[in-house]
C-alpha positions as CSV (number, residue, x, y, z in Angstrom):
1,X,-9.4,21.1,22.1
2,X,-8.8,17.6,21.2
3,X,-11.7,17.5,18.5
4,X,-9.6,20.1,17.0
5,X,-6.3,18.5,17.0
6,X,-7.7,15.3,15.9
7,X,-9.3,17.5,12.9
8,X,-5.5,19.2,12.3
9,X,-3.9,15.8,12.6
10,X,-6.4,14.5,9.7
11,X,-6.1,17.4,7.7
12,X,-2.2,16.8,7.9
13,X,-2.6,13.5,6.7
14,X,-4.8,14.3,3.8
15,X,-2.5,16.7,2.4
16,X,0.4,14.5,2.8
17,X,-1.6,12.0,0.6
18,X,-2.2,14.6,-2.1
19,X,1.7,15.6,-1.7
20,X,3.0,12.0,-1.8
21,X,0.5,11.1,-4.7
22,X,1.1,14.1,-6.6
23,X,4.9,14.1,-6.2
24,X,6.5,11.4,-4.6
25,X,8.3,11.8,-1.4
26,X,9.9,14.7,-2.2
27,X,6.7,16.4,-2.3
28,X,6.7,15.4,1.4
29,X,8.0,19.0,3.6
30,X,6.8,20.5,6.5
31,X,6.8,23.7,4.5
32,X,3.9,22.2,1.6
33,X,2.1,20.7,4.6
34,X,1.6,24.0,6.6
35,X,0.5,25.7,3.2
36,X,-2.1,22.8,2.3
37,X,-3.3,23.0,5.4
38,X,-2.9,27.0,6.2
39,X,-1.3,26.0,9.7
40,X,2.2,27.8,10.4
41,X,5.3,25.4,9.6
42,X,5.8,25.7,13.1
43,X,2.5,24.1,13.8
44,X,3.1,21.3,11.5
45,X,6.1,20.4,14.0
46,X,3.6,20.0,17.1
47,X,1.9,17.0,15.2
48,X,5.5,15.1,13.9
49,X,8.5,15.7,14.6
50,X,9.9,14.6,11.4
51,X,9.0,13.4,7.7
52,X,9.3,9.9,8.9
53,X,6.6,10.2,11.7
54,X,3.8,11.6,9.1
55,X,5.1,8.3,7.1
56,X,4.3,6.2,10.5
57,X,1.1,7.9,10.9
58,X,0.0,7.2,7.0
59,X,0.9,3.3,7.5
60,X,-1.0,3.0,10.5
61,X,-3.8,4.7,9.1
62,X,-4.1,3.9,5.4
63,X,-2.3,0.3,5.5
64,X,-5.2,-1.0,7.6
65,X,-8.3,0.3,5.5
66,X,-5.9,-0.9,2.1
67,X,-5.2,-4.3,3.6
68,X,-9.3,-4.8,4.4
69,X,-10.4,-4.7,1.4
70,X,-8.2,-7.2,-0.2
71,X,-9.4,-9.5,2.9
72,X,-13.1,-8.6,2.1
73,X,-12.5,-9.5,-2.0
74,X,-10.8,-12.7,-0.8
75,X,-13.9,-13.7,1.8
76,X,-16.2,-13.5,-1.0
77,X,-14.4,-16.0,-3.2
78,X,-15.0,-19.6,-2.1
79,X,-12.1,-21.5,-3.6
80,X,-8.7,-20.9,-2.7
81,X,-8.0,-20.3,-6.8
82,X,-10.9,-17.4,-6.4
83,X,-9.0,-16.3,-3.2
84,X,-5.5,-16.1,-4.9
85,X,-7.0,-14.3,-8.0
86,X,-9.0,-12.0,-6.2
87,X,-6.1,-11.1,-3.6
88,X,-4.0,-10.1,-6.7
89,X,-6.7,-8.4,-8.5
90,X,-7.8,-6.4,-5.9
91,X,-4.4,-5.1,-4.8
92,X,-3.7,-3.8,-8.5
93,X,-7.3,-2.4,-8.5
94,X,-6.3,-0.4,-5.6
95,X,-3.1,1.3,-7.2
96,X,-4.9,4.3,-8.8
97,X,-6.1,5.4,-5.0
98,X,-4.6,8.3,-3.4
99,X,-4.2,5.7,-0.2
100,X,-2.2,3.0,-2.2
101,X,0.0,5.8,-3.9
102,X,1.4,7.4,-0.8
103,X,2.0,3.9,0.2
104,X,4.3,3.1,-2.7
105,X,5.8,6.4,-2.5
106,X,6.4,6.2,1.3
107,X,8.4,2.8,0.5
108,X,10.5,4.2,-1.9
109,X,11.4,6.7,0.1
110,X,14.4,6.8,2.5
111,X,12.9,5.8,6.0
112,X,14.4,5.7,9.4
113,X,14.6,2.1,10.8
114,X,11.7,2.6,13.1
115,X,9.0,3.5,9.9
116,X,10.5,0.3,7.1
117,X,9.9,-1.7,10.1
118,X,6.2,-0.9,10.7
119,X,6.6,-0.9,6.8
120,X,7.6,-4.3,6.8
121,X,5.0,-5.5,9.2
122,X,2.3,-4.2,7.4
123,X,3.0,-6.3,4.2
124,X,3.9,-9.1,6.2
125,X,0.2,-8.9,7.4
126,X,-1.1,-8.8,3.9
127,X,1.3,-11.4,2.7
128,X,-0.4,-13.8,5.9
129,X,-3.5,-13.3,4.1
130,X,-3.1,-15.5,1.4
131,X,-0.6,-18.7,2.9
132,X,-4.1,-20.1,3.9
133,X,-5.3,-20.2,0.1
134,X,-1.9,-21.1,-1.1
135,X,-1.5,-24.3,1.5
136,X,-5.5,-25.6,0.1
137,X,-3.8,-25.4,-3.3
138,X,-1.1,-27.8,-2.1
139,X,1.9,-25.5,-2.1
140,X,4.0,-27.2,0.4
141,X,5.9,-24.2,1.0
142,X,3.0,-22.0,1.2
143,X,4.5,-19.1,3.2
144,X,7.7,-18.8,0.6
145,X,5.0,-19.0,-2.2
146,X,3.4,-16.1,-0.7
147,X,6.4,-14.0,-0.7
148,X,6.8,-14.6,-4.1
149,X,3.5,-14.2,-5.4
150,X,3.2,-10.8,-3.2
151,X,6.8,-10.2,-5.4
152,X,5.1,-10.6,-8.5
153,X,2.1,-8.6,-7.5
154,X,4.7,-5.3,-6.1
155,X,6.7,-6.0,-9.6
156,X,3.3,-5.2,-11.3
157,X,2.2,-2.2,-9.0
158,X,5.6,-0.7,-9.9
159,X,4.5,-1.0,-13.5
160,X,1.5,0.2,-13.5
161,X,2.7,3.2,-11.3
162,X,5.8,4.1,-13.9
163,X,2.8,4.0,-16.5
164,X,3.9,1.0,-18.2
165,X,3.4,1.3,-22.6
166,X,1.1,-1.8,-21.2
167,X,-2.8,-0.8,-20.3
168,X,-3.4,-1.6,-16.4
169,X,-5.8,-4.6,-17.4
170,X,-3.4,-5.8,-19.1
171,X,-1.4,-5.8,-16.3
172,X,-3.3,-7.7,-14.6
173,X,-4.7,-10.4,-16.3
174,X,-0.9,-11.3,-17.0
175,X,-0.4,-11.2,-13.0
176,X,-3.4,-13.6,-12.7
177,X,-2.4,-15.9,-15.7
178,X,0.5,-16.4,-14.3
179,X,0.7,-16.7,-10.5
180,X,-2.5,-19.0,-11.3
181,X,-0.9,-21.5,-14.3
182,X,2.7,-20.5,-14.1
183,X,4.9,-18.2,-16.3
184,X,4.6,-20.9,-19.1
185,X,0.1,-20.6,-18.8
């Protein structure tokens, strides 16, 4: 019996994925859930309670997995400079996943308190990530420089997610050009 909850819970989270990435968070009812999944809307309601709880769930879940692999690119750079780039890189790599839409989409969407909090902690793990790196480059603000760098990096996500006239690369290299030499590099 709990196998096959545990199975209905991750099936519910799949297709909340494919409804958030496909649609945004309007996408996002217990009615397209139950048909995705073939369960009875009423079913739906034994695993959340509400929109917002399947929007917990996905953050605990998807934020951890997302937030490891920017850690892993940044271990395999050696120089803080490498770290920076490749922190940046690889979260604009990681737009075009399923994961990292439903994650945008989630914080666009209108949350209950509880949910932008674990929101907000989430990031503010990524964000810790990269003080280290910023401080060995001699930032003597290093956590405000983080803030803003992670600023710059959300600024280019949402461009590459509105489909920007700009290619993705293109993006990117900017990004990189210019949290690494400035706007004026």
């Amino acid at each position: 019996m709990a196998e096959h909850r545990s199975m209905q819970r991750a099936a519910l989270l799949d297709a909340a994925r494919s409804l958030l990435s496909e649609g945004g968070t309007e996408a996002l009812t217990f009615p397209a859930l139950a048909e995705r999944t073939g369960l009875a809307r009423s079913s739906v309601y034994e695993y959340f309670r509400s929109r917002a709880a399947v929007v917990e769930e996905l953050c605990a879940v998807d934020f951890p997995v997302w937030a490891a692999e920017v850690e892993a690119a940044m271990a395999a750079a050696d120089r803080p400079e490498d770290q920076v780039e490749a922190y940046v890189r690889k979260q604009l790599e990681l737009v075009g996943d399923r994961r990292h839409r439903a994650v945008v989409a989630i914080s666009a969407s209108e949350l209950d308190a509880g949910a932008r909090e674990k929101i907000r902690a989430a990031h503010g793990g990524l964000v810790a990530m990269i003080v280290e790196a910023l401080g060995a480059m001699g930032h003597d603000q290093p956590r405000l420089a983080a803030m803003l760098l992670q600023g710059v990096v959300d600024a280019a996500v949402r461009r590459i997610e509105l489909g920007a006239a700009e290619d993705p690369t293109v993006i990117t290299e900017a990004v990189v050009s210019m949290v690494l030499r400035g706007v004026g590099g």
